[in-house]
C-alpha positions in Angstrom: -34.3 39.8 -1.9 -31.6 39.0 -4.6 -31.2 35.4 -5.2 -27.6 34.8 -4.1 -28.0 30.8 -6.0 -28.4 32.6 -8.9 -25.4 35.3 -9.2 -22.9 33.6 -7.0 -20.5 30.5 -8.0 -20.1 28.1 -5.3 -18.5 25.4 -8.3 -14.9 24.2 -7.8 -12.8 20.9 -9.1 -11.0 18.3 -7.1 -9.0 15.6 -8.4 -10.2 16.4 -12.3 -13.9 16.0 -10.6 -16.4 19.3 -11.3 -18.2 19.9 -7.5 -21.0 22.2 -7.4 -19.5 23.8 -3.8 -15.8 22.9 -1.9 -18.3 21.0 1.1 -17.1 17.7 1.1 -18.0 15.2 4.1 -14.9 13.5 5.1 -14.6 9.8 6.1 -16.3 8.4 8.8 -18.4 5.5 10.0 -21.1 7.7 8.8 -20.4 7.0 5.3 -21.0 3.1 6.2 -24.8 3.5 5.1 -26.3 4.4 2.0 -28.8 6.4 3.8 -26.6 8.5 5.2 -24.8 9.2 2.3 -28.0 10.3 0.7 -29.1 12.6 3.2 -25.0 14.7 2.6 -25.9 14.6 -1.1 -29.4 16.3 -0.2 -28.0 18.7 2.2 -25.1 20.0 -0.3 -22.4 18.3 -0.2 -20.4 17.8 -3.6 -18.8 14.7 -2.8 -18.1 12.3 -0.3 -15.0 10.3 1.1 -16.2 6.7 2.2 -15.3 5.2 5.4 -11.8 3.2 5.1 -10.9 -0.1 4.1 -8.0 -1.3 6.1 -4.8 -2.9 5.0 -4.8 -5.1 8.7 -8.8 -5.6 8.1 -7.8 -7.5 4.5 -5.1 -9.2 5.7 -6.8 -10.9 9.0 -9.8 -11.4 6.5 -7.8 -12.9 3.7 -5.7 -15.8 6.1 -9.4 -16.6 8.0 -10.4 -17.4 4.1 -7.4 -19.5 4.0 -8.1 -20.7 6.9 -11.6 -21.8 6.1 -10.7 -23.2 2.6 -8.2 -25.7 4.2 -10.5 -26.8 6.8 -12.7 -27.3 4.1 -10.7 -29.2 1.8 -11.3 -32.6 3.8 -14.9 -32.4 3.3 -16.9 -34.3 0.5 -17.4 -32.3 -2.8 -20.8 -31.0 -2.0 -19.6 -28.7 0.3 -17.5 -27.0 -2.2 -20.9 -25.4 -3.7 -21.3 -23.7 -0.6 -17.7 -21.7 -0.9 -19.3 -18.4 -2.4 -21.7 -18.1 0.1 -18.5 -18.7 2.9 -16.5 -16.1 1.0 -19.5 -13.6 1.2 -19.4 -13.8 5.1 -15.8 -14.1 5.4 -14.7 -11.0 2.7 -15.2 -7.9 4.5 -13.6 -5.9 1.7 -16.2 -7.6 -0.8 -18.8 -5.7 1.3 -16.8 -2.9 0.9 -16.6 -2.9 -2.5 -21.0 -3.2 -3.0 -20.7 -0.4 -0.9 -19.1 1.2 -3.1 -21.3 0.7 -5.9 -24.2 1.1 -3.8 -23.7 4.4 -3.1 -22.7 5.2 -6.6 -26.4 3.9 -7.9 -27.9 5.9 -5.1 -26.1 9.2 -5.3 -25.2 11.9 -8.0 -22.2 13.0 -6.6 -18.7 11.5 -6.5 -17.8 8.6 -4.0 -14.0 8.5 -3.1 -13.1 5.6 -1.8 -10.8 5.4 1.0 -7.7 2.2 1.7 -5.5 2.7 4.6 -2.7 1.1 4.9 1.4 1.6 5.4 3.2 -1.7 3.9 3.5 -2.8 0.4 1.8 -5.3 -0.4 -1.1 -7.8 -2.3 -3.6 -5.1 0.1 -3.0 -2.3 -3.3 -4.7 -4.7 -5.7 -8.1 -3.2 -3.7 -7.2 0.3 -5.5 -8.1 -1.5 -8.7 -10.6 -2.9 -7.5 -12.5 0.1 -6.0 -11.9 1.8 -9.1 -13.8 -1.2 -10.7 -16.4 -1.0 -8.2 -17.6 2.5 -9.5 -15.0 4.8 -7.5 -14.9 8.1 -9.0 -11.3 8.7 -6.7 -9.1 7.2 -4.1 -7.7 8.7 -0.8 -4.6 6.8 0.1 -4.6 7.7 3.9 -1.6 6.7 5.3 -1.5 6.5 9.3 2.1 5.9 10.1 3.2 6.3 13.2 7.2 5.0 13.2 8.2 4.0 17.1 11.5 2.2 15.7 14.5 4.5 17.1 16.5 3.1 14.1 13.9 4.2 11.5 15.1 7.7 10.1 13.0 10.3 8.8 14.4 10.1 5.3 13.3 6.5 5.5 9.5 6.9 6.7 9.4 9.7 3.9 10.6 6.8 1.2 7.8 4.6 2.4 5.6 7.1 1.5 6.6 7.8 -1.5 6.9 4.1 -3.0 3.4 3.3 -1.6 1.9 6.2 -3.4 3.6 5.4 -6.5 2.8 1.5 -6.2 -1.4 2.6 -5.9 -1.2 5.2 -8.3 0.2 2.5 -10.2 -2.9 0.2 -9.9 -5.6 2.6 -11.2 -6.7 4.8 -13.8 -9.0 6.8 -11.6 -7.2 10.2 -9.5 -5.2 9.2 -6.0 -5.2 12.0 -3.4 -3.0 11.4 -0.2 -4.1 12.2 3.5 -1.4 13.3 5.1 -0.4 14.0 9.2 1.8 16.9 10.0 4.5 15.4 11.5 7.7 15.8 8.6 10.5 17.7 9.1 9.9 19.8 5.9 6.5 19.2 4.8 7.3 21.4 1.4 10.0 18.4 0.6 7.1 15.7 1.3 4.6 17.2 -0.8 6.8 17.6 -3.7 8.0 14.0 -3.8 4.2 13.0 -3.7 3.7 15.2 -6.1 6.4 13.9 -8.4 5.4 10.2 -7.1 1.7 11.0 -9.0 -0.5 12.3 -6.3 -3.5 14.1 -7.8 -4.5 15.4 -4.8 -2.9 16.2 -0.9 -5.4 15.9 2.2 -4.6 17.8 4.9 -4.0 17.0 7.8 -5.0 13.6 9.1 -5.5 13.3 13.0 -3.8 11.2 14.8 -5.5 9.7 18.0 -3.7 9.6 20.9 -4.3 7.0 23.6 -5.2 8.1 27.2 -4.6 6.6 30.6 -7.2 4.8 32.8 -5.3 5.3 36.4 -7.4 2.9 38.4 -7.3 -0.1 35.7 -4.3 1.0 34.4 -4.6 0.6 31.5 -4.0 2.4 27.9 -7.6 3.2 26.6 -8.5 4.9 23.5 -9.8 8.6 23.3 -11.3 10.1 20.5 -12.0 13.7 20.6 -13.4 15.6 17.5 -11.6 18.2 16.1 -12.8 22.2 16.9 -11.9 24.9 14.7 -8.6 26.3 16.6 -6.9 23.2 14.6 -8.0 24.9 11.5 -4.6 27.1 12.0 -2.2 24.5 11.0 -4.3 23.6 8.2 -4.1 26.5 6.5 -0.4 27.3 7.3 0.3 24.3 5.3 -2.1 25.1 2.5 -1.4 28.5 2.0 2.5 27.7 1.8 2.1 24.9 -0.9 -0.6 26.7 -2.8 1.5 27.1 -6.3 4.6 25.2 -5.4 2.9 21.5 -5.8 0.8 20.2 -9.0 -2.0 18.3 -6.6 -5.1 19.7 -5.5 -5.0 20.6 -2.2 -7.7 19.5 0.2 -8.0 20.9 3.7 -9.7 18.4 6.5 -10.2 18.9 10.1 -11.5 22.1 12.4 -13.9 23.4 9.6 -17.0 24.1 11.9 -18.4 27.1 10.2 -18.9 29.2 6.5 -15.9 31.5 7.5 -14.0 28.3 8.1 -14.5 27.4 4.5 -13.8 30.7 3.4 -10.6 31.0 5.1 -9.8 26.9 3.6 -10.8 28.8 0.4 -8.3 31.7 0.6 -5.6 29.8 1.5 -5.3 27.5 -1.7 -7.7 24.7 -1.4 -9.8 23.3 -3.5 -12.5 21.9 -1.2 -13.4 21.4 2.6 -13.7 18.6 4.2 -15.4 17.7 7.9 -17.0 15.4 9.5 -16.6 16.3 13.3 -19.1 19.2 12.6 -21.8 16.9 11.3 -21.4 14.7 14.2 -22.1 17.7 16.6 -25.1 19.1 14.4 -26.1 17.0 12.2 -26.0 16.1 8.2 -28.4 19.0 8.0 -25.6 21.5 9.3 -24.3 21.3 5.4 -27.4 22.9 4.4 -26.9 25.7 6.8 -22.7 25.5 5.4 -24.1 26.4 1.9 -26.4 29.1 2.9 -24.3 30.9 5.2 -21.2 30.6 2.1 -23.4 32.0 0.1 -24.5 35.1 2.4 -20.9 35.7 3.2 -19.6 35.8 -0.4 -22.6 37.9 -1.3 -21.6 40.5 1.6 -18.4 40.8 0.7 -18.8 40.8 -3.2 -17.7 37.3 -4.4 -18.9 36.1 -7.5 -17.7 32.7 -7.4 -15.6 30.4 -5.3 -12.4 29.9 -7.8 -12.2 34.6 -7.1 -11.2 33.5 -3.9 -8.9 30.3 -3.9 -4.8 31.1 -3.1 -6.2 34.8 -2.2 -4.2 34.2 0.9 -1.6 32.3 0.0 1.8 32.7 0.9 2.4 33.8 -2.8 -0.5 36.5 -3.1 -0.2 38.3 0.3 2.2 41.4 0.5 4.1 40.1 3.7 5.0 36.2 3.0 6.9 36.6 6.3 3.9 36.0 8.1 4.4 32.4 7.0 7.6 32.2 8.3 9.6 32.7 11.6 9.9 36.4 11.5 6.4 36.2 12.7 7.4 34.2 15.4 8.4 37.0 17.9 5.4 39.1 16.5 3.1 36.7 17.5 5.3 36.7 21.2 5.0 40.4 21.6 1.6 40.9 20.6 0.0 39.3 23.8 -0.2 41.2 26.8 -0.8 40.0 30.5 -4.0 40.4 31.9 
């Protein structure tokens, strides 16, 4: 049996960063412990995307500090020697950041941190600080969702862009952006990013929709993980940017199996990300990712992942139309009743 390890190329980069495959594990609350994190490095993944530090989370966090200090302030001197040990218990992001460096001492791969947050504002200093903290990248994810009638699109789009440019701003270290879907020309958006100093494009982030509970009547929450017919849009997107923006681009949810990389692979990307896949089998399942790449690209004569990346681009396949409406009614006509 021919050692596949040995003759194929799983290596790729992302944000200037040299992976030994394109498997990253996205961010989750399984990133939240160490141990976790160790068992993706051991199963194969190149990198991993920490679980989010939230611009709401520092805020309520920073005015209950505030809060404490004033109360505080009335109180005879000795209590003032117990202050660090308040600000410990109070600082969630001051977790955040050990975390950080945690991970980095227990770990050979990269750790990207991840802020999320929509408003400018004293929250960005954090990007410095993660970078401080032993962060090898940040992913800005910003999860905007504008309900304000007199809020045009032009204007969410400028949000965007003066947040990314006010991180990127901040830190030394590479900045990718995670993305939603939802622009009226997502070509436009990724460009101004790109110009704005992106290093890097996530896409597509998922928004979760609220559900209703009919006999509380209520609004509840409802999370459902992402299966591999979302892929589509993912690499719609991909495959049209590939070669029109500067930023790596980085395709995230619906990636459930090797062909599913493969296909993130073809399209332009430089890695895939998932998470929803690991919560249905299991950190192990990157293991089985790796192996079943490296079967695939050794049945079909691949000697290395970067052969393969923008194969399927809009700018490398012979019809391009395929990316664009004319496909639209070919699609239409294509299915026939049953």
């Amino acid at each position: 049996m021919i050692d596949l390890t040995k003759t194929i190329d799983l290596s790729t980069t992302y944000l200037g960063l040299k992976l030994k495959n394109p498997l990253v594990a996205s961010s989750s609350p399984m990133c939240q412990d160490v141990g976790n994190v160790r068992r993706m490095e051991d199963a194969g993944a190149s990198a991993v995307v920490l679980h989010s530090l939230f611009e709401e989370q520092i805020a309520i966090e920073e005015d209950e500090l505030d809060r404490a200090i004033q109360e505080s302030s009335g109180l005879y001197a000795e209590a003032t020697t117990q202050l660090p040990e308040m600000m410990g218990q109070v600082l969630g992001p001051d977790g955040y950041l050990k975390h950080i460096g945690q991970c980095k001492k227990a770990v050979g791969i990269p750790i990207v941190a991840s802020l999320n947050g929509t408003s400018l504002g004293g929250w960005v200093r954090y990007a410095r600080e993660m970078e401080q903290a032993g962060a090898d990248a940040l992913e800005l994810n910003i999860y905007y969702l504008p309900v304000d009638g007199d809020v045009s699109g032009e204007q969410v789009e400028q949000k965007y862009v003066d947040l990314v440019k006010e991180v990127v701003a901040q830190v030394k270290i590479p900045v990718a952006v995670k993305l939603g879907p939802y622009f009226s020309s997502m070509s436009n958006v990724a460009k101004k990013l790109d110009a704005a100093g992106a290093s890097g494009l996530v896409l597509f982030n998922r928004f979760y929709q609220p559900d209703y509970d009919l006999e509380e009547l209520e609004v509840v929450p409802n999370l459902i993980l992402s299966n591999p017919h979302e892929l589509l849009l993912r690499l719609h997107w991909i495959a049209v940017l590939y070669g029109n923006v500067k930023a790596d681009l980085a395709l995230t949810g619906g990636v459930h199996s090797a062909t599913d990389v493969v296909k993130a692979m073809m399209a332009g990307a430089r890695v895939a990300m998932m998470t929803s896949a690991l919560l249905k089998r299991g950190v192990s399942f990157l293991d089985t990712l790796c192996t079943e790449l490296l079967v695939w690209m050794g049945e079909h004569e691949y000697d290395s992942i970067r052969q393969m990346q923008g194969s399927m681009s809009r700018n490398a396949v012979p019809q391009p139309e395929a990316f664009e409406r004319a496909n639209y009614m070919k699609v239409l006509r294509s299915y026939s009743m049953r």
